[in-house]
C-alpha positions as CSV (number, residue, x, y, z in Angstrom):
1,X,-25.7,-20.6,108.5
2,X,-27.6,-17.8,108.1
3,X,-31.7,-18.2,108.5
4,X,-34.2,-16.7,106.3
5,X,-36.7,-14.9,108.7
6,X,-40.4,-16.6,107.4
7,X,-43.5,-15.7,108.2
8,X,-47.0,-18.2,107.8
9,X,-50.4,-16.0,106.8
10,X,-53.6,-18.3,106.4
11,X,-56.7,-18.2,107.9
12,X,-56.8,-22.2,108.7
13,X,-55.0,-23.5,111.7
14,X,-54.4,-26.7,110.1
15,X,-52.5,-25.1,107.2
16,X,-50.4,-22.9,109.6
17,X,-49.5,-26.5,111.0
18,X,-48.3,-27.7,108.2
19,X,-46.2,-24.5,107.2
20,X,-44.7,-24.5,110.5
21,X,-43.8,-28.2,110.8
22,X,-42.4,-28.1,107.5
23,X,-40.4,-25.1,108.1
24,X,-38.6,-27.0,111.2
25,X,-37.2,-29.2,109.2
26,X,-35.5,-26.8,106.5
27,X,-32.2,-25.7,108.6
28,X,-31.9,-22.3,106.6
29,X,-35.7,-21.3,107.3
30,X,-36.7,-19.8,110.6
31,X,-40.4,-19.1,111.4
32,X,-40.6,-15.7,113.6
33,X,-44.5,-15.5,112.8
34,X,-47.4,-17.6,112.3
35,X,-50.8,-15.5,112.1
36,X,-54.3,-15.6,110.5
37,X,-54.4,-12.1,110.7
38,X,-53.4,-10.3,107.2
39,X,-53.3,-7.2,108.1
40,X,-50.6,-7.9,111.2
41,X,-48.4,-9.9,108.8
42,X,-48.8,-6.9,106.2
43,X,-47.7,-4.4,108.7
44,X,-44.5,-6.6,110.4
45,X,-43.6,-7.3,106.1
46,X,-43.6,-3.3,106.0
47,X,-41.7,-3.1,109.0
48,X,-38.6,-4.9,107.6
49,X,-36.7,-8.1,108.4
50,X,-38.9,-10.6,107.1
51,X,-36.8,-12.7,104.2
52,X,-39.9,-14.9,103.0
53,X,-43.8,-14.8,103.3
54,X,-45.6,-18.3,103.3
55,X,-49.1,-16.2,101.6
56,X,-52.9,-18.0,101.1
57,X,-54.4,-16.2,98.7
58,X,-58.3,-16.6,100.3
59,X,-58.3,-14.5,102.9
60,X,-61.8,-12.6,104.9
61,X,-59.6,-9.2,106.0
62,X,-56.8,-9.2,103.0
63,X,-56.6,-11.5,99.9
64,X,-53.5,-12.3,99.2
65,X,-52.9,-10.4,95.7
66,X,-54.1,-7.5,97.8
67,X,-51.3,-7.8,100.3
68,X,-49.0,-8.1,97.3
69,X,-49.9,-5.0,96.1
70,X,-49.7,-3.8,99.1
71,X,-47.2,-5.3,100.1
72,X,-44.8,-3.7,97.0
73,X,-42.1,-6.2,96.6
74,X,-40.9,-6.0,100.4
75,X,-40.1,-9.5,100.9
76,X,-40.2,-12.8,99.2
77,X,-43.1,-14.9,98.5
78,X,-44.3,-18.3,98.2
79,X,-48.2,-18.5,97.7
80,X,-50.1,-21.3,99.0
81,X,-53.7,-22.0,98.0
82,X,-56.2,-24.7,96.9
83,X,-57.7,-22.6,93.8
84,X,-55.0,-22.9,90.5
85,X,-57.0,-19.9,89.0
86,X,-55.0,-17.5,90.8
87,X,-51.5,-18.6,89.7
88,X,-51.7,-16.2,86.2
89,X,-52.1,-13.3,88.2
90,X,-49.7,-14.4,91.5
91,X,-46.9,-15.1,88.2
92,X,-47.8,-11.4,87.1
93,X,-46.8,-9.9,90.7
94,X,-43.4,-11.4,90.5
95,X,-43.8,-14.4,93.5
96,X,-41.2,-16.8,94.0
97,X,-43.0,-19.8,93.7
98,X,-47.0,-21.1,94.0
99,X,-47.7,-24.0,96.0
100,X,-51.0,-25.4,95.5
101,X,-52.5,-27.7,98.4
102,X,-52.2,-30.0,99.8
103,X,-48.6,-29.2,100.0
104,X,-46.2,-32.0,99.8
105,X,-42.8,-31.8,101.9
106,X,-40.3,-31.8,99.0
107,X,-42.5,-29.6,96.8
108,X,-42.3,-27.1,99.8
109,X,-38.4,-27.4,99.5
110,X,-38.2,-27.0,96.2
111,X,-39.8,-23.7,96.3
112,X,-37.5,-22.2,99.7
113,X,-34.5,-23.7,97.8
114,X,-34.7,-21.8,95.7
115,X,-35.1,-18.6,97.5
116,X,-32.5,-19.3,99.4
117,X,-30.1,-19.9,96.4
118,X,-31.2,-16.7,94.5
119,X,-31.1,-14.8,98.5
120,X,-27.9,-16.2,98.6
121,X,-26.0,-15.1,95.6
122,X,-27.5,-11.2,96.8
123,X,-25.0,-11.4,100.0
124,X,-21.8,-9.6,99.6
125,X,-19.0,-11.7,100.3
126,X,-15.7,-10.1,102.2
127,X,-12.8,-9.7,100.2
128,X,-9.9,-11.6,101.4
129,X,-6.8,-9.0,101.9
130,X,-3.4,-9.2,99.0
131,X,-1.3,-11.1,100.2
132,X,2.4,-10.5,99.7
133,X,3.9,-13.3,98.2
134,X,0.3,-15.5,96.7
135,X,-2.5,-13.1,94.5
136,X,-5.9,-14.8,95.8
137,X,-7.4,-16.9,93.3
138,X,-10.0,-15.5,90.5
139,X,-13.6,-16.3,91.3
140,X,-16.0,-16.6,88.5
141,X,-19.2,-14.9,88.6
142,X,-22.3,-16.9,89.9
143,X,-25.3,-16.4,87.2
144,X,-28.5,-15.8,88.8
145,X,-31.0,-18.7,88.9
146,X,-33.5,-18.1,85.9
147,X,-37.1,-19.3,86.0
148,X,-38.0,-21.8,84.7
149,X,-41.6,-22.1,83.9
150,X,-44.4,-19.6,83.0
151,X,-48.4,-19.7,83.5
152,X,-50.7,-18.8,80.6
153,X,-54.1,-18.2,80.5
154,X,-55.6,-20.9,77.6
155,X,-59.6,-20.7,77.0
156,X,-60.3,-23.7,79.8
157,X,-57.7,-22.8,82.3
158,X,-54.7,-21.8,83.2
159,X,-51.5,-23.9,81.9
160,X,-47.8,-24.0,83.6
161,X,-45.4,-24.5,80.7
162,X,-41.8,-25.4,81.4
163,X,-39.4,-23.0,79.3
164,X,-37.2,-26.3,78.3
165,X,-40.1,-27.4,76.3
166,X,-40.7,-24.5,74.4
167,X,-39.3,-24.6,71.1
168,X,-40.8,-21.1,69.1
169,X,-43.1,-18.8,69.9
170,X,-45.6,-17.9,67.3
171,X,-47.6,-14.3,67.3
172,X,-51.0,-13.8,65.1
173,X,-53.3,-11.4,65.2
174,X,-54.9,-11.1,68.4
175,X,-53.5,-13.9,70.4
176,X,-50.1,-16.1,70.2
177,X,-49.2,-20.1,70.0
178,X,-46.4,-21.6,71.8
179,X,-45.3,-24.6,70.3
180,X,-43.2,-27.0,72.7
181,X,-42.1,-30.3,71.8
182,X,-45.3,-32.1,72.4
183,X,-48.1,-29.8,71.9
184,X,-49.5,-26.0,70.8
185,X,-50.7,-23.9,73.5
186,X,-53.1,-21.0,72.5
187,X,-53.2,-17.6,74.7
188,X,-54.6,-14.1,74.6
189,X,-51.1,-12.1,75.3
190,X,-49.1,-9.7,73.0
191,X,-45.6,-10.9,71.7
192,X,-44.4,-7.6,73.9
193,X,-45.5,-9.2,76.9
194,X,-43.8,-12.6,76.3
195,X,-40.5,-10.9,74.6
196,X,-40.2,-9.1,78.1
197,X,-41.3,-11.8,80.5
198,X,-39.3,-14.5,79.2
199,X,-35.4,-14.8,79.8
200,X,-33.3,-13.0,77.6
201,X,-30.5,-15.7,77.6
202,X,-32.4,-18.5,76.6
203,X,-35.2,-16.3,74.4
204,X,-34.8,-14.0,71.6
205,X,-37.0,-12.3,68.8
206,X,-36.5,-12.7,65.2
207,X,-39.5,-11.4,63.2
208,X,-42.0,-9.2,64.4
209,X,-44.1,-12.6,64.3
210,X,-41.4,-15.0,66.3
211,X,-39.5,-15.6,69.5
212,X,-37.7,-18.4,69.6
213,X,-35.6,-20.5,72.2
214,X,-31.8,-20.2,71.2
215,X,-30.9,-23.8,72.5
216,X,-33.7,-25.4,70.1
217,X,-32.3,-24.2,66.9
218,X,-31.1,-26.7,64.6
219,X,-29.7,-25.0,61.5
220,X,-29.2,-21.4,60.4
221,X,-29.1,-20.4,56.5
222,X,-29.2,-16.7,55.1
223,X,-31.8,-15.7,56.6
224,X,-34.0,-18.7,58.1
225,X,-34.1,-20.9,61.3
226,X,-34.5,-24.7,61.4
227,X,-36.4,-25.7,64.7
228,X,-38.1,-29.2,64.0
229,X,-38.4,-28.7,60.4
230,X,-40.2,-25.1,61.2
231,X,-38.4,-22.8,59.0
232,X,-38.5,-19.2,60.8
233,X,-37.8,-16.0,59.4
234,X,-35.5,-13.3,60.2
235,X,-36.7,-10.0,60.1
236,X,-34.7,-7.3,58.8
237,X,-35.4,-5.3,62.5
238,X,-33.6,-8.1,64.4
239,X,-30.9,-9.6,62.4
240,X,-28.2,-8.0,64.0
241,X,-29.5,-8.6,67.5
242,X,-30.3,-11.9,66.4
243,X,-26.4,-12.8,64.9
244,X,-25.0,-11.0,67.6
245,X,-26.4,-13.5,69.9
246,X,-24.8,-16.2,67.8
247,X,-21.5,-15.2,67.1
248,X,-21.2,-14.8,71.3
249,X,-21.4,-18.8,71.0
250,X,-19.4,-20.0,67.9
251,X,-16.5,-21.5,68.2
């Protein structure tokens, strides 16, 4: 089995403990660094080699964001800090996962799972030679693992939604309401922003005022959507995107 090369960047002892005691038990992770020096972990991330980054955001030399930005997408990271106010931004610079502490064990494995899934599926697998007499056996595509939660920012805090709950998606004039299936959650963001960040396979636009989730629809008629006795309109600008979409899945 191949290892993921880790390294651990905190500026506590104890929680380099933790990282690296929990990291001995996952048999795909392998921890080549542990350091509460930023600026050394920044430079051996530059460097090359390094699979995943185990990143607290409060740092004295480097904060974390910093060495994301930094950093420029070399590497995979998994953000570890006491302080939920920084997950908005962390979500914004494309991390794999935020892990607020105290860290629980399968919490932790949750979140290097599925790095190693996604890491995984990147490989290039050998292809077997023709043999004479037997063709080899069609393989079906693996689809790529899709998020599947988002931060916003409400007016209190900052509030992890899971994209299964989500039914619609509904844009006003300077701010937007996502309605799941047990509450309305108000943000200052753009429907740009959420058409783009959200995935395109579970997501679409149909009005210049709604995005909604494909598998919540209940009924389509002319030019209106059902989703929990919501009607939604179809805008002229995305009807043919939006039936295109649709007549991919009838049967």
């Amino acid at each position: 089995m191949t290892k993921l090369k880790c390294i651990a960047v905190d500026d506590e002892p104890l929680a380099l403990d933790i990282i690296e005691d929990y990291v001995s038990k996952v048999p795909f992770l392998e921890l080549v660094k542990r350091t509460e020096n930023a600026i050394e972990a920044l430079q051996m991330v530059q460097e090359g080699g390094i699979d995943l980054v185990f990143l607290d955001i409060q740092m004295p030399e480097l904060t974390g964001i910093q060495f994301l930005k930094i950093a420029n997408g070399k590497a995979d990271y998994i953000l570890t800090t006491a302080y939920s106010q920084y997950a908005l931004e962390s979500y914004d610079l494309n991390v794999s996962d935020y892990l607020l502490k105290p860290i629980a064990f399968d919490r932790f494995y949750k979140a290097v799972e599925k790095v190693h899934n996604r890491l995984k599926m990147q490989v290039p697998t050998e292809i077997p030679p023709i043999q004479p007499l037997f063709a080899a056996a069609p393989v079906k595509p693996v689809a790529a693992p899709v998020q599947d939660f988002i931060f916003v920012k409400t007016e209190h805090k900052i509030q992890k939604i899971e994209l299964d709950d989500i039914l619609y998606i509904e844009g006003l004039k300077d701010y937007i309401s996502i309605f799941t299936k047990t509450e309305r959650v108000i943000t200052l963001q753009n429907m740009k922003k959420m058409e783009e960040t959200l995935p395109k396979d579970q997501f679409i636009r149909v009005h210049k005022s709604y995005i909604i989730a494909l598998d919540k629809i209940e009924s389509i008629e002319r030019s209106r959507i059902s989703i929990c006795s919501k009607i939604i309109p179809i805008g002229d600008t995305y009807r043919d995107e939006f039936f295109k979409h649709i007549d991919n899945k009838n049967i």
